[in-house]
N, C-alpha and C positions, 0 to 999 in steps of 0.2 A: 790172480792167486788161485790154486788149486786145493782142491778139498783134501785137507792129514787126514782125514779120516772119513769112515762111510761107517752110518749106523743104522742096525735096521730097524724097524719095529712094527710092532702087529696092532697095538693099540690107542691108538692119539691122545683118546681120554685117560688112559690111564698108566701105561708105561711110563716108569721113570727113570730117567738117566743121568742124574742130579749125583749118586755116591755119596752123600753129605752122611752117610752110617750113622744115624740117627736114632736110638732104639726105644722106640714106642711105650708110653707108660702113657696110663690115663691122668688123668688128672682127676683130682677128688671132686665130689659130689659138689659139695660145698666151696667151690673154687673161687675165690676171691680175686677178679678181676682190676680192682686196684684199692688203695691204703685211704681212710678217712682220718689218719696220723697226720698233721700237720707238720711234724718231722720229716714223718716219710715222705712225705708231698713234696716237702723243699729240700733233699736231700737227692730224688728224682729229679727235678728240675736243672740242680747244680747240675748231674750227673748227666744229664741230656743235653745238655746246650754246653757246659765246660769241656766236657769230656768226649762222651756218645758221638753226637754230628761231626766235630773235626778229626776224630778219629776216621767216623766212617769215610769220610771224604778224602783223605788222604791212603786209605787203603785201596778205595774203587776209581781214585786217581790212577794210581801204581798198578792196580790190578788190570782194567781196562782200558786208562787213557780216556773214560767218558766225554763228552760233549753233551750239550742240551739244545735242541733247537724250537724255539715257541714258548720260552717263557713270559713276553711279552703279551702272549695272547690272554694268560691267569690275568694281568696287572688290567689289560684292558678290560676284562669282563667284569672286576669289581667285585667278585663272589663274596658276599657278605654271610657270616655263617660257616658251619663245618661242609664238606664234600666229598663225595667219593672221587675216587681216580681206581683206575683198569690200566693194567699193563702186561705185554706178552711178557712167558716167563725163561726166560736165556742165560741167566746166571745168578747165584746165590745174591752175587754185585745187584742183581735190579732193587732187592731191597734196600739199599743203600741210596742211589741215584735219585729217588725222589725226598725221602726225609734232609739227602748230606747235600743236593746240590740244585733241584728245583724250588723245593720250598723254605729255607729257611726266612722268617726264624717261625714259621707254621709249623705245629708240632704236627706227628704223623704217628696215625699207629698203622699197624700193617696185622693184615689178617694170614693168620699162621696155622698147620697143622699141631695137636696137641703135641707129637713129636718133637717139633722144634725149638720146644722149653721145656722138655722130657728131663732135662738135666737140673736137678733140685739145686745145687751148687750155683749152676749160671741163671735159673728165671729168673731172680731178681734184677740183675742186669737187664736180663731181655724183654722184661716187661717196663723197663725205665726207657729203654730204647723205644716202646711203643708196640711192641706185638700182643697180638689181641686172639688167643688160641681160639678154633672155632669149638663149639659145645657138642657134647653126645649125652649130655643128661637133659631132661626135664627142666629143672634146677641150675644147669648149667646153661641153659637156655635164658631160661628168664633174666639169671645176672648179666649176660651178655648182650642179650636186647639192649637194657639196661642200660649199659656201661655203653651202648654205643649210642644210644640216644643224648646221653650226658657229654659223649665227646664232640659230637656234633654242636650242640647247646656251647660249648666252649670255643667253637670254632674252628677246630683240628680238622685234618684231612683224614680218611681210611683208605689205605692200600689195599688192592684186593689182586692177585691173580686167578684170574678165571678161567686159564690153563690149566690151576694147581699144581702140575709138577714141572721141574727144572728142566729142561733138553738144552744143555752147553750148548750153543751158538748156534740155535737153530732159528734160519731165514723166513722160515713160513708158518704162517700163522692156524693153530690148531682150533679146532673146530670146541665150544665149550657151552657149555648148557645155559638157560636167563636164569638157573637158581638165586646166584648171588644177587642178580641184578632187580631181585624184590627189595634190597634194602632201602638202595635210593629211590625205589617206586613207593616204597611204605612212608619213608621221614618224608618225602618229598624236595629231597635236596639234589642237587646239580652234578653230576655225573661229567669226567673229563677224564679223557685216553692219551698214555703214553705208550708208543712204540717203540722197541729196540731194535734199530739197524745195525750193519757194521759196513767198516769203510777201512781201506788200509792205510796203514801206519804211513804217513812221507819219512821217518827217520827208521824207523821197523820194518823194512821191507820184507825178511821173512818170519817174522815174529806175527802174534796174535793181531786182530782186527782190533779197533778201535769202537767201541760203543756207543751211538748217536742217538742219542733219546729225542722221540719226535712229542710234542706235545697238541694237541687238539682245540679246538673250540670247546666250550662246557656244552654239554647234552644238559636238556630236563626235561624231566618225568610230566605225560599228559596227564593232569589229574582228571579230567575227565572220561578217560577209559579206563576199563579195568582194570584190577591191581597185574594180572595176569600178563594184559596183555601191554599195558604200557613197560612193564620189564620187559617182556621181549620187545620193544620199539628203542630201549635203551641200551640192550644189549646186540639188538642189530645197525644201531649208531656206531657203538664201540666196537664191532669187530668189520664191519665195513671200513672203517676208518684205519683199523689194523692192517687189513690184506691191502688195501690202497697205498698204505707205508710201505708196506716191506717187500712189494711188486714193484712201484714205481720208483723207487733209487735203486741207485750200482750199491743192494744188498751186497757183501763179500759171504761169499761161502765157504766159512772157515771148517764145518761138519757139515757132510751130506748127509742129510735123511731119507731112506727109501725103504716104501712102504714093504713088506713082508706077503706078500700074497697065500702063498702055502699056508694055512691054518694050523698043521701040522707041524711042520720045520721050524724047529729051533732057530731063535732069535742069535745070530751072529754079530761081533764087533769086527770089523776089517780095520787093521791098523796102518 
């Protein structure tokens, strides 16, 4: 299969080529990360497991054709407790694929730019769905800690991509800082990596790839070394384990990405 398209770009960390038009609003000071309404609670609930996951599942079915390979390996490890998971970021679909189709019935919240519940209308839903806006306040900070300590304590999973932004169907795996990966160094909890490959369709021949989620061994956190530096010994588990995925299978290369060298030049789309 040949690449539709070639796209360039100048900066791994932070170029994004996701288009999700998403318009930026902060979120208040005061932001209430979730409801101590015993209604609202079971109303959530309904709303995630009724509604939410078979929705999603059925859309990132249609959308992508996903697959998961190594769920067996979660069952075998026993992980008792809440956990993080890491995953490269290749389509809006990846957040879908592990709440709709590795874990259920493991609730998941997935960690979000404030953006992506920027719409006062839909957060309600999309905080029942499980996303977890990152903070920019003080305050928002502290709730957030918070709420993610409690969610842990309950047992749920946390999504995180540690690419941060979306690059459609992109095969190789971008270079991303141990920030995040203080969290699972801080709670102390077990750390496991999903990669997205593609593979082509047998009945789709010249239609989109196919989405093959690889799943890992769990990583944990050495508590014996520093907070510092056992993030980076978890964050270079999970991205070793990435480039290992998405090198070693027949990746399909549905977008080529090539790097932008001129500093200067303008970022082109070749269509």
């Amino acid at each position: 299969m040949l690449p539709k398209k070639t796209i360039y770009y100048k900066d791994p960390l932070n170029d994004d080529f996701a288009n999700t038009g998403f318009d930026y609003k902060p979120l208040p000071d005061n932001f209430k990360y979730s409801s101590r309404n015993p209604i609202t609670k079971f109303l959530s609930f309904i709303f995630y497991y009724a509604f939410g996951i078979p929705i999603l599942w059925i859309y990132a079915k249609i959308a992508t054709g996903f697959r998961i390979i190594g769920k067996k390996k979660l069952r075998k490890a026993h992980l008792k407790g809440g956990y993080f998971i890491y995953g490269n970021h290749t389509s809006a679909c990846d957040a879908m694929f592990v709440p709709a189709g590795l874990l259920p019935p493991k609730r998941v919240a997935i960690v979000c730019g404030q953006a992506a519940v920027s719409k006062a209308f839909a957060r309600p839903f999309e905080m029942a769905l499980g996303a977890l806006p990152l903070p920019e306040t003080p305050n928002q900070k502290k709730a957030y800690t918070e709420e993610m300590a409690k969610r842990l304590k309950k047992g749920h999973a946390i999504l995180i991509f540690p690419e941060a932004h979306i690059w459609p169907y992109c095969t190789m795996i971008r270079p991303f800082p141990d920030t995040s990966f203080t969290y699972p160094a801080t709670f102390n909890a077990p750390v496991v990596a999903v990669c997205t490959t593609f593979e082509k369709r047998k009945h789709c021949p010249a239609g989109k790839p196919r989405a093959v989620i690889h799943v890992s061994e769990p990583f944990y956190p050495n508590m014996d070394k520093p907070l510092g530096e056992r993030a980076h010994l978890l964050r270079e588990a999970v991205y070793n384990f990435m480039v290992e995925t998405s090198s070693s299978l027949d990746n399909v290369e549905y977008y080529r990405y090539v790097y932008k060298k001129e500093a200067g030049e303008q970022i082109q789309e070749k269509k």
